[in-house]
N, C-alpha and C positions, 0 to 999 in steps of 0.2 A: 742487672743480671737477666739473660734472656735465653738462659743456660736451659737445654731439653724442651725445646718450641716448636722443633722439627722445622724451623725457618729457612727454605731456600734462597733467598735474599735478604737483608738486612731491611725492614721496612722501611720505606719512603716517608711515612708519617710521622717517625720518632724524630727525624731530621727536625720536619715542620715544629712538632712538640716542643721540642727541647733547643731552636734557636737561642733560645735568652740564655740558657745554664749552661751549654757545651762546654765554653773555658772552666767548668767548678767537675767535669767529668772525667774522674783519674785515674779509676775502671773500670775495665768489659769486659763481660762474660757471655760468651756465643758458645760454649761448649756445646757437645753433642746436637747438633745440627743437622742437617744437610748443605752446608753450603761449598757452593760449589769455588765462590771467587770473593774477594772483599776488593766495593772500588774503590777510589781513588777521591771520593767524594768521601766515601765513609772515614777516611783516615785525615781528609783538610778537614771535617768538619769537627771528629774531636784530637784536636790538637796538642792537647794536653794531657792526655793519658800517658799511668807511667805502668799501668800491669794491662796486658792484653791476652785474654784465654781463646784460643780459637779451638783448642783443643775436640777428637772427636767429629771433624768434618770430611770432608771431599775435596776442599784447598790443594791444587799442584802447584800453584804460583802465588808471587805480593803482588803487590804496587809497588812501581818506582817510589812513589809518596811514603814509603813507609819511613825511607831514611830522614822524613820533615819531621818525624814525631821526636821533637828532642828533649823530650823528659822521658821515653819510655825508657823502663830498666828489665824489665819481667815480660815474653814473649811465651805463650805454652802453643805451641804447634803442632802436639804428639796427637797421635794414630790420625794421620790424614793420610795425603795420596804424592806427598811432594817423591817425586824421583831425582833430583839432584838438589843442593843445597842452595835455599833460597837468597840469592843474589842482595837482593837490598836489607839484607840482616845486616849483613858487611859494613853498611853505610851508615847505620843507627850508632849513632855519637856516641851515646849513653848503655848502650845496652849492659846488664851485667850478667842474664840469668835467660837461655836458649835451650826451650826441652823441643826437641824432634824425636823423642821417643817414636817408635812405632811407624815409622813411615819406610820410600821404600830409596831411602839415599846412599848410593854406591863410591861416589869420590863427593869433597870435600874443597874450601879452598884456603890451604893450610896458610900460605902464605899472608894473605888476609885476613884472616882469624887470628892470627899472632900478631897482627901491628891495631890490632881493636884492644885498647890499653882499658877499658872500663868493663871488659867483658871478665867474669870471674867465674862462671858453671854453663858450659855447654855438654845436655844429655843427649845421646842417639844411638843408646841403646834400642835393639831391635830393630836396626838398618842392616840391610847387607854390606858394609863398608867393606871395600876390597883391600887386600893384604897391604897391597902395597902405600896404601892410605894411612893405615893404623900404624907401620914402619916412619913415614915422613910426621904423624902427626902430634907424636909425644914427646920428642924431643925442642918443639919449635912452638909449645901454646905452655902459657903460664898460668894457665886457669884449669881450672878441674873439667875434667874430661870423660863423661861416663859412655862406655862400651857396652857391648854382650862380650864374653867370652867370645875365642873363634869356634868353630865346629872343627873339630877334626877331620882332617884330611882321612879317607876312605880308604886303608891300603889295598892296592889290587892282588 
């Protein structure tokens, strides 16, 4: 847990550290942060995570690498900085549980998100998701699906 460290990168040293145990590491906590990016190193090296919190950072994008973590089930992503929905979620075998609470995602890719058969709770409430998103995407995901309410249209 390296959760409120104010860490703008993931240290280089914990890599060095923790060679020997990686495969016994099966979660992480980066909450509240600063980070800007998670590479691609950070994700081959613990392989075997099945809960990842990044929750609380400056994250707009993954790694291609994220779809290799194939035990992960639990992803928390909420209040960061993603503007459209992160691409290699899609690819995560395993996934069952996608909080994007609080970021700033406006379309979706429904079509993909319905053929991800292990996925069971994707939250995104506190997205601007646009109308026409929230029309395609209830009818076509068999997982629970958490929203905001719309705002009301303003009459003129």
């Amino acid at each position: 847990d390296l959760s409120n460290c104010k860490l703008m990168t993931f240290p280089v040293g914990i890599y060095k550290a923790m060679r020997s145990v990686t495969e016994g590491i099966h979660h992480i906590s980066l909450a509240n942060n600063e980070l800007k990016s998670l590479t691609s190193r950070f994700i081959t090296t613990f392989s075997q995570l099945r809960e990842l919190n990044l929750a609380g950072n400056y994250l707009h994008r993954l790694p291609e690498e994220l779809s290799s973590l194939l035990h992960l089930h639990t992803i928390n992503l909420s209040r960061n900085r993603f503007r459209s929905f992160p691409e290699p979620l899609v690819a995560a075998a395993r996934l069952e549980t996608i909080d994007l609470e609080e970021n700033e995602i406006t379309e979706v890719p429904v079509e993909k998100l319905a053929s991800m058969t292990s996925l069971r709770s994707l939250n995104l409430r506190a997205n601007p998701v646009i109308p026409e998103m929230r029309l395609l995407i209830r009818p076509l995901v068999p997982f629970d699906l958490l929203l905001s309410p719309e705002e009301p249209v303003p009459e003129a």
